[in-house]
Backbone as CSV, one residue per row, in Angstrom:
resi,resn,N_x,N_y,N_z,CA_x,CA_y,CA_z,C_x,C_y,C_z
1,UNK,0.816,-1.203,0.000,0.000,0.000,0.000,0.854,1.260,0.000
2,UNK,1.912,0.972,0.716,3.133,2.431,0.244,3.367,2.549,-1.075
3,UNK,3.281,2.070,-1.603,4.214,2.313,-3.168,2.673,3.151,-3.741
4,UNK,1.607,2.527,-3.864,0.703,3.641,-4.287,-0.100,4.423,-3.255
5,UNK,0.107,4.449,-2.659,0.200,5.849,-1.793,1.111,7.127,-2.014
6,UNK,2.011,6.608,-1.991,3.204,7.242,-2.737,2.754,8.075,-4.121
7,UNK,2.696,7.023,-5.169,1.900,7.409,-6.440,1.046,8.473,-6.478
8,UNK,-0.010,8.043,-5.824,-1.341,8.414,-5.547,-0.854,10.532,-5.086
9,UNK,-0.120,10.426,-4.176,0.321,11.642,-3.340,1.063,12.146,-4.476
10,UNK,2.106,11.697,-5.532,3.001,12.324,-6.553,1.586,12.941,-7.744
11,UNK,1.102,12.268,-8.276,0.261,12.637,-8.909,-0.670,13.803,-8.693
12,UNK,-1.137,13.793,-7.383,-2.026,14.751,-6.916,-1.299,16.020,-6.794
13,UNK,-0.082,15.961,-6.425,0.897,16.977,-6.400,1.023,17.404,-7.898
14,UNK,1.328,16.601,-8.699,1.735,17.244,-10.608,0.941,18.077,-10.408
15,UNK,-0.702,17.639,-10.634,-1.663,18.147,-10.597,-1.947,19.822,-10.164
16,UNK,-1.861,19.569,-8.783,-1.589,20.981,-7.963,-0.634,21.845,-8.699
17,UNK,0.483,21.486,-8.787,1.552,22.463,-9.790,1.210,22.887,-10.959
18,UNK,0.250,21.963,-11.998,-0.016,21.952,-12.893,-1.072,23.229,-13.408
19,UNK,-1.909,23.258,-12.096,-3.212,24.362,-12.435,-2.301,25.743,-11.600
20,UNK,-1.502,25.658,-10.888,-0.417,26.774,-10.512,0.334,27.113,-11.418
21,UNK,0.934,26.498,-12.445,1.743,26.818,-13.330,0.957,27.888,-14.591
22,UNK,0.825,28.610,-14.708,-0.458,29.747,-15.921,0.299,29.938,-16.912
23,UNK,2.076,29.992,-17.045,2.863,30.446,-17.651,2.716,29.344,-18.836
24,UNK,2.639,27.963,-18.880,2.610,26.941,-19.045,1.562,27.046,-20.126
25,UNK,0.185,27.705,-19.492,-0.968,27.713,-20.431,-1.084,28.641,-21.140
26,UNK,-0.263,30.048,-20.531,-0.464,30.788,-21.727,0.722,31.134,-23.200
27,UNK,1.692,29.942,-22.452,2.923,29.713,-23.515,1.742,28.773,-24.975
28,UNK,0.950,27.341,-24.255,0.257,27.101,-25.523,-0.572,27.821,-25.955
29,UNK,-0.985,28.539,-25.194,-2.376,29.781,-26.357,-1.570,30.630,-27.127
30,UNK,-0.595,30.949,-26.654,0.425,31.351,-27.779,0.797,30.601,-28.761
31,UNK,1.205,29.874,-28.643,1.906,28.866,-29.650,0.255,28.669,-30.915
32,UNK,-0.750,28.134,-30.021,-1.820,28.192,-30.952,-2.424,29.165,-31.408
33,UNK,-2.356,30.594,-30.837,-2.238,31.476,-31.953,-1.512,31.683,-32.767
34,UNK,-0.354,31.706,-32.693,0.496,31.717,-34.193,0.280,30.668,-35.343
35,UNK,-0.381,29.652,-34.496,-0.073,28.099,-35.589,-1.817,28.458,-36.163
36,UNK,-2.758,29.430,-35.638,-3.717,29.890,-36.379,-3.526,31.115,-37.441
37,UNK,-2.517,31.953,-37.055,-2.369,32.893,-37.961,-1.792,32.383,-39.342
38,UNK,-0.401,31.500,-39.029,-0.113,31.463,-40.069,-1.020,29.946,-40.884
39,UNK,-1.681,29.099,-40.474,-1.906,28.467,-41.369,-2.550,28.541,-42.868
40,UNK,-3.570,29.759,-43.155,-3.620,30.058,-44.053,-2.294,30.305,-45.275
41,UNK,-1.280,30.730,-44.656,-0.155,30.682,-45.718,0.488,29.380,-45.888
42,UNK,0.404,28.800,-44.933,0.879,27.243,-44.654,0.443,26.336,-45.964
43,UNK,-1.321,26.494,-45.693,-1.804,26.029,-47.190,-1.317,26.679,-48.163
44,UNK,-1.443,28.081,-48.790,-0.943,28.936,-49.636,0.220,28.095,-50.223
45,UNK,1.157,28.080,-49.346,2.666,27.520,-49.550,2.832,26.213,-49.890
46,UNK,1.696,25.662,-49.542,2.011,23.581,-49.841,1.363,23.289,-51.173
47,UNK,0.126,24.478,-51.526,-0.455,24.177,-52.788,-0.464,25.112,-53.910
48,UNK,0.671,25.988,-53.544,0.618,26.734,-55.037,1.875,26.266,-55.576
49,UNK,0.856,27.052,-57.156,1.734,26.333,-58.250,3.166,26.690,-58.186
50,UNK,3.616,28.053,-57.433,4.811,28.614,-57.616,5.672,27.760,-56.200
51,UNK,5.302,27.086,-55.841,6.065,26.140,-54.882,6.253,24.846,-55.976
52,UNK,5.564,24.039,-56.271,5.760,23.268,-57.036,6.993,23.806,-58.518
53,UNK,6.824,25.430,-58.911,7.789,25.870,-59.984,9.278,25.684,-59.432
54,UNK,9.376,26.152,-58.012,10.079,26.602,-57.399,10.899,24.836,-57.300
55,UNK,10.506,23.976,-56.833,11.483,22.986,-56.626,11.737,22.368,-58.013
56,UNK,10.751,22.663,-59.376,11.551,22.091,-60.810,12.612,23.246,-61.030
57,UNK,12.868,24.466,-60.761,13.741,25.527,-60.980,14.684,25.012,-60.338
58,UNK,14.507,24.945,-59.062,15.800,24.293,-58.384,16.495,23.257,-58.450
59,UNK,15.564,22.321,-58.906,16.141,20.955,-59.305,16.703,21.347,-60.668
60,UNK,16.259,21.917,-61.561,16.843,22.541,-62.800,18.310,23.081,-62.618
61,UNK,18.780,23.754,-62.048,19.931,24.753,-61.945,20.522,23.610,-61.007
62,UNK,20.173,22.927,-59.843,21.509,21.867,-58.758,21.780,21.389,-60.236
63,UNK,20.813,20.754,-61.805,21.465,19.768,-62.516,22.783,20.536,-63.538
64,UNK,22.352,22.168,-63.407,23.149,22.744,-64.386,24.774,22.757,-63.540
65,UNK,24.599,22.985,-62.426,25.715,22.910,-61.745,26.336,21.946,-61.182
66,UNK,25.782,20.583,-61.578,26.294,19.217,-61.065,25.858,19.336,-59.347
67,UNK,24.866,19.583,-58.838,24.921,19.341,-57.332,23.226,19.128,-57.345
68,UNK,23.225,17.992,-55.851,21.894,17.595,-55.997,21.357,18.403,-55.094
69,UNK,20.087,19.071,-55.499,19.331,19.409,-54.378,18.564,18.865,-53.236
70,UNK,18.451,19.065,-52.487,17.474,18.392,-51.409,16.589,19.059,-50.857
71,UNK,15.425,18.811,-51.405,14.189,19.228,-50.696,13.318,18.779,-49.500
72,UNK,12.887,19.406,-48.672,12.252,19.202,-47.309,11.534,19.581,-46.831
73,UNK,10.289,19.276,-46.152,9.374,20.244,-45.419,9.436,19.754,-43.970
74,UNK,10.007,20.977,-43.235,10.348,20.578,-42.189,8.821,21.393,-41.236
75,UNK,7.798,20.643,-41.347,6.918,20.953,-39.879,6.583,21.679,-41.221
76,UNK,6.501,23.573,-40.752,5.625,23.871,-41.958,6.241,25.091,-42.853
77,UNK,7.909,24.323,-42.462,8.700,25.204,-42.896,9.501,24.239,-44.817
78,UNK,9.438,24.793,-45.827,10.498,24.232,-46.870,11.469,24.530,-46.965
79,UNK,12.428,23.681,-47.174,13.493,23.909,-47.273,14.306,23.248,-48.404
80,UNK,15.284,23.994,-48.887,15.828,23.543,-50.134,17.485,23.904,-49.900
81,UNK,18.102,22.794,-50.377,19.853,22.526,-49.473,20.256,22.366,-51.164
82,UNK,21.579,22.922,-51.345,22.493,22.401,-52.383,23.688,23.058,-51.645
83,UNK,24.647,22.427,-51.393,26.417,23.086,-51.052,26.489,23.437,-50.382
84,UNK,25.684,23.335,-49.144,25.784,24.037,-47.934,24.857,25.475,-47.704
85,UNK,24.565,26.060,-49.326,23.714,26.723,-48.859,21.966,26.619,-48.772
86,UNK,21.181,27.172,-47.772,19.745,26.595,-47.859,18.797,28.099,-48.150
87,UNK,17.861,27.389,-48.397,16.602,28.361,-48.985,15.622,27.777,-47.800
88,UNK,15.533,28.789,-46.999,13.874,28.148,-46.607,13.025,29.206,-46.822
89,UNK,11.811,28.439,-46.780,10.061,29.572,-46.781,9.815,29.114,-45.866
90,UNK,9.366,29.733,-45.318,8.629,29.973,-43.681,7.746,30.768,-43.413
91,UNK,6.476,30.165,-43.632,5.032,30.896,-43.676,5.460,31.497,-42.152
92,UNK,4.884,33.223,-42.141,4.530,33.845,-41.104,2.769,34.541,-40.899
93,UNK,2.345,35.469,-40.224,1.594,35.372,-39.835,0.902,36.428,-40.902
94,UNK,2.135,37.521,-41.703,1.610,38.203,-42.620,1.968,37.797,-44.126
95,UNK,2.743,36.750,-44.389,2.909,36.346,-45.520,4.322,35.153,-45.400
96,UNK,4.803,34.673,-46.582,5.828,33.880,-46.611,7.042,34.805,-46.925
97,UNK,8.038,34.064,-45.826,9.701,34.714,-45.708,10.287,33.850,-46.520
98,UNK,11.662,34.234,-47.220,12.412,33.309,-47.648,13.783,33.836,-46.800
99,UNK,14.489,32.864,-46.473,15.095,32.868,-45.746,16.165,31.986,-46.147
100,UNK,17.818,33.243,-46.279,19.043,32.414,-47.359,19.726,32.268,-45.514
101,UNK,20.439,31.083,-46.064,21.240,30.392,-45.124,22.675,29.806,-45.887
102,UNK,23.680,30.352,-44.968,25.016,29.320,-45.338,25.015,29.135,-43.865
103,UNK,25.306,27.514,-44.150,25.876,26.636,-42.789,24.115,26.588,-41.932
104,UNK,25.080,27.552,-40.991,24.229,27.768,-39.816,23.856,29.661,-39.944
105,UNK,24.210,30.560,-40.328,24.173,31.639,-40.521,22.951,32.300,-41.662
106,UNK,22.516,32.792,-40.787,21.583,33.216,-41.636,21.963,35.099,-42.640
107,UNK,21.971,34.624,-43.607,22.804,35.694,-44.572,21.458,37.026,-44.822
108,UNK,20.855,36.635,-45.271,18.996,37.696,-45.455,17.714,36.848,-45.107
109,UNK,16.789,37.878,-45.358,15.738,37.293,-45.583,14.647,38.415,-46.450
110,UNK,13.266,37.712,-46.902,12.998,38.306,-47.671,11.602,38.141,-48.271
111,UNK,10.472,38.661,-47.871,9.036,38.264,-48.299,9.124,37.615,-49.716
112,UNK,8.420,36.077,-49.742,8.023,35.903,-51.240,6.455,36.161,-51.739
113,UNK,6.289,36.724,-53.301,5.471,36.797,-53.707,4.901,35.359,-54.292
114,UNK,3.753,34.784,-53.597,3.676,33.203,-54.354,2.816,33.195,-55.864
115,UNK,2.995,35.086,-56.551,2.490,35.353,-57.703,3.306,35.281,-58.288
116,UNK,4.714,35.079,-57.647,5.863,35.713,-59.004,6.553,34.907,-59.376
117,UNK,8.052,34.674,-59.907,9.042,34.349,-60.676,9.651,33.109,-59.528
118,UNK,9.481,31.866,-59.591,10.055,30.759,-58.636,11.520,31.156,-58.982
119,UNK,11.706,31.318,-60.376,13.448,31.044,-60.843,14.072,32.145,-60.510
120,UNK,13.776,33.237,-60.227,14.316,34.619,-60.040,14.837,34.044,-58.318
121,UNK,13.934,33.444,-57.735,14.438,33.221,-56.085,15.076,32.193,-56.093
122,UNK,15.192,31.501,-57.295,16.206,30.559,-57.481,17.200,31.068,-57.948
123,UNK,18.146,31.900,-58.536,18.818,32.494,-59.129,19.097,32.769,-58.342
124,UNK,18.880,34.012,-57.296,18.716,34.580,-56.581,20.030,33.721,-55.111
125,UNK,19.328,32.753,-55.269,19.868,31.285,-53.856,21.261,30.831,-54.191
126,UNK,21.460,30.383,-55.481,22.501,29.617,-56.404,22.927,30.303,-56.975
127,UNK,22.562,31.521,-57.396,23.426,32.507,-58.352,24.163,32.553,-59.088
């Protein structure tokens, strides 16, 4: 009977901490407001045509330059790797960022239009 007693007393305690802790709850109402703002671009970004242009452009130019690209959607971020350097889009809450990366360093960033030119932000990446 000690061992869940024990239990019984740890649990009731989480508990207690748990409805004391507010920081906790209003870290997820945060988090789920943002993951409401941006999902509209989220879709935007997974189903337009200029995402789909955007990885034949890129796959186009890694072949002109002998290097393979690698494409990714990380959560509800894309990402596109050749040589170390990366391209990501990263839906925000007022539109999609593109965001140039070498390594670990982030070099710019830069609203995309998902009306415009995929190859220009490909150019743009690979240059």
């Amino acid at each position: 009977m000690g061992f869940l007693d024990n239990l019984e007393d740890n649990l009731k305690s989480l508990e207690r901490q748990d409805e004391r802790d507010t920081s906790a709850h209003e870290r997820r109402q945060t988090e789920r407001a943002d993951a409401l703002a941006i999902a509209p671009w989220v879709e935007k970004l997974k189903t337009s045509p200029f995402t789909s242009d955007l990885m034949n452009k890129a796959t186009e130019a890694g072949h002109r330059i002998r290097t393979k690209v690698y494409i990714a959607w990380l959560g509800t971020t894309l990402r596109l790797e050749a040589r170390g350097q990366k391209l990501e889009l990263r839906p925000m809450a007022n539109g999609v960022q593109a965001v140039f990366l070498e390594g670990l360093d982030e070099i710019k960033s830069q609203a995309v239009d998902l009306n415009g030119d995929a190859g220009e932000l490909v150019r743009e990446w690979l240059g």
